[in-house]
N, C-alpha and C positions, 0 to 999 in steps of 0.2 A: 504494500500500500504506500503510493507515493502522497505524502502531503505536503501541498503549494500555497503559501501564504500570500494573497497579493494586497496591495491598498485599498483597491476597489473591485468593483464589477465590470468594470471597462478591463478593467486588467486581466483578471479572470476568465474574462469572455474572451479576448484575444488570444491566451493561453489553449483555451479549450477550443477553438476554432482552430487553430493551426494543430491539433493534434487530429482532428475531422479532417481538415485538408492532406495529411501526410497520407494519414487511410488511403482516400481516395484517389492519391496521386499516385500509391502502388495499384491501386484497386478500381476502378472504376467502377465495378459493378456492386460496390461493397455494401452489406446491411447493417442499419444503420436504425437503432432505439429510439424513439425518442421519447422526453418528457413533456410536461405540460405544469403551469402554473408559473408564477409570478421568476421566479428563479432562471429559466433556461432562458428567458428571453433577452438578455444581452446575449447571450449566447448566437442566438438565433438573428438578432439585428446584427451582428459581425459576418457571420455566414451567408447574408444578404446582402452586405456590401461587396464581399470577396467574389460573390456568384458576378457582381455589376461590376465592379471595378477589374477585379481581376483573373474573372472568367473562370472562378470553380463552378466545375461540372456535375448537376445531379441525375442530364440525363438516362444514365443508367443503374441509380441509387434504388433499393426496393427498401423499405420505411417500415417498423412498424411502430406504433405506442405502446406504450404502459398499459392504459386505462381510460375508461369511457364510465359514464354514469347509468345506472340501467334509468329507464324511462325518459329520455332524454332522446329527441331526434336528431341527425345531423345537423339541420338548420337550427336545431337551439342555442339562442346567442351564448347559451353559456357549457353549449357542450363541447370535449374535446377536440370533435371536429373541428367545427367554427374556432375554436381555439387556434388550431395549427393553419386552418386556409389563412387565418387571420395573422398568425404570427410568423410563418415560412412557407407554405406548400406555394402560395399566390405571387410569391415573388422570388419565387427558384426554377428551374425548370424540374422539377419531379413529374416522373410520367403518372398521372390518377390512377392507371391501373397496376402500378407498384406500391401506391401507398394502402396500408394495413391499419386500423383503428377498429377496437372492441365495439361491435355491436351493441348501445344502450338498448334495442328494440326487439333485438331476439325472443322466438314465442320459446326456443329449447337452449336456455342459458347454457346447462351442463355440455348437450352434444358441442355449441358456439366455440365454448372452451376449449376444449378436445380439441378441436377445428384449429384453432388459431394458434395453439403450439404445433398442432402438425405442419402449418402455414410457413412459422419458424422453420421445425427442420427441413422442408422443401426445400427453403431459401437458402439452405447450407447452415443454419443458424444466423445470431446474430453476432458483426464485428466489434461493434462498438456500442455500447449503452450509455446513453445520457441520464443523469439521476438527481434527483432532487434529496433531500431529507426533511421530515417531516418534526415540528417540535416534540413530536413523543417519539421518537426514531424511526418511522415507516421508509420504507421505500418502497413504491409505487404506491398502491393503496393497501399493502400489507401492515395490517394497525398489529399491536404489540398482542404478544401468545399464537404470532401466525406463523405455522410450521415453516420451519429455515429449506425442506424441500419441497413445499409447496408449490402447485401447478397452475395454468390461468384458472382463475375461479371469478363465482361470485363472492362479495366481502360485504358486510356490516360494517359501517365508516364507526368510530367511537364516538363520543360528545363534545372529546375535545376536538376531532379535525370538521366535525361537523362545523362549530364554533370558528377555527381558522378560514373556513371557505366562505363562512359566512357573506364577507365582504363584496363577494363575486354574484350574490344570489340578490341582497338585499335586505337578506336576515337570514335567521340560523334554518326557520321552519320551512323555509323554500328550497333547503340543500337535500338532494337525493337521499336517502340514509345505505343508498345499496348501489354499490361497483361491479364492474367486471375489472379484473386487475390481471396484469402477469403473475405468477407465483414467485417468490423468493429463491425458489429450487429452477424456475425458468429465464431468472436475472441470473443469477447464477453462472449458467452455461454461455453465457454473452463470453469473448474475447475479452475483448477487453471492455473498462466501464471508466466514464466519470462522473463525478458524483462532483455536485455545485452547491453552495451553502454562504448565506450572506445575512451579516447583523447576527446580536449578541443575544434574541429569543434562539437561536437555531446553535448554542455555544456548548450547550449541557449534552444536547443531542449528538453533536460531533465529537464530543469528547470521550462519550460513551461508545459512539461506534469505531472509532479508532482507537481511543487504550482500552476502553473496559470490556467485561468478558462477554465470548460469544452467545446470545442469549435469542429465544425467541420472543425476551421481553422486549428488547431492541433490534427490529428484525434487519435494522441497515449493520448491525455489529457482525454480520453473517460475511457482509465485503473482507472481515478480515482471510478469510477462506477462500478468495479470489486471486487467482497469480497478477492479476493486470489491474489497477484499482488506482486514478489519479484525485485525490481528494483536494478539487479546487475551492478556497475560502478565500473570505478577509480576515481580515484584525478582529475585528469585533467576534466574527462566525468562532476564530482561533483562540478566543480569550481561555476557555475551559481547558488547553491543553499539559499536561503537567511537562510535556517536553519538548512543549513551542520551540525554542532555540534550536533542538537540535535537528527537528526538520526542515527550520529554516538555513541549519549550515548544510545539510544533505544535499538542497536544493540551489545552494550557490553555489557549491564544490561538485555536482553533479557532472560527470563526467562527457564530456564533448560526445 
């Protein structure tokens, strides 16, 4: 587990975009995670300058996400479709019929499920994972006691991330209380992954899943099990670290 300390989110995002473009520039055809929520989106405004400016290529990129909300259409301004047209698919060239996003609509959740990891292994798996963390330590929408090999499933959001998404809905009682998510055991098998984290509510959570023990009460603690795992923060996200310093010299001394 590589952790990168930068000043900001501009920083971070340019970090983690040029580690997408390296992908790609072995790989054209590479597969490619992604996240959704407040966090990847520097992310995602870099990756759309570089598509503009300096001509990275997604036409042969096949996509998939995380997670979708069950009851929620495509067109729902607040689902994770509309998320992604909204934040990268409309200003990249991804071809529609490469990109992959959970079904909120499904009449047979569980067969959905099945379906969309098999979708994965088609695809060859996936190369790279974009990851967000959750303040109670989720990744994707694996809330805490969710099996570390866990498969796409349906999930029960808990009360606190109901509470977090709040903002997005307009209030707490308008947020889904039910997901379709990848499984912790199907992040997992990703290549490689990076996991993005900014500000000092998201510090307890990072600190736990980089030193403290692996846990399904902390289902991002589960990265430490991953051979390829870039843990991009700030200052603030990095406050909780008891050995801040020394991955900050790791990370300057890091080898050409």
């Amino acid at each position: 587990m590589e952790v990168i300390v930068t000043p900001d989110r501009g920083s971070a995002a340019r970090i983690a975009a040029k580690i997408v473009a390296s992908l790609l520039a072995r790989n054209p055809s590479g597969v490619l995670g992604f996240a959704t929520g407040s966090t990847p989106v520097p992310l995602y405004q870099e990756l759309i300058r570089m598509h503009r400016e300096e001509g990275l290529d997604f036409s042969r990129v096949t996509t998939f996400n995380l997670d979708e909300y069950v009851g929620l259409a495509p067109e729902h301004r607040c689902s994770y479709h509309s998320f992604m047209r909204e934040n990268l698919f409309n200003h990249v060239n991804v071809a529609p019929q490469r990109i992959h996003i959970p079904d909120g609509l499904t009449d047979d959740i569980e067969t959905f499920c099945q379906s969309y990891d098999q979708q994965i292994r088609d695809a060859g798996g996936i190369d790279l994972q974009i990851l967000g963390i959750g303040n109670n330590g989720h990744i994707g929408f694996n809330e805490p006691s969710s099996s570390l090999a866990s498969r796409t499933r349906i999930k029960t959001l808990s009360a606190q991330t109901l509470r977090d998404n709040a903002r997005f809905f307009g209030s707490e009682e308008n947020v889904p209380k039910h997901v379709i998510t990848m499984g912790v055991g199907t992040i997992l098998e990703s290549r490689r992954c990076i996991l993005m984290a900014f500000g000092e509510s998201k510090a307890v959570a990072v600190a736990q899943m980089v030193e403290g023990p692996v846990s399904s009460m902390v289902p991002a603690s589960a990265l430490q099990l991953h051979s390829k795992v870039h843990v991009i923060i700030d200052e603030a996200a990095a406050s909780q670290l008891t050995r801040l310093d020394y991955y900050k010299w790791v990370y300057e001394n890091k080898p050409r």
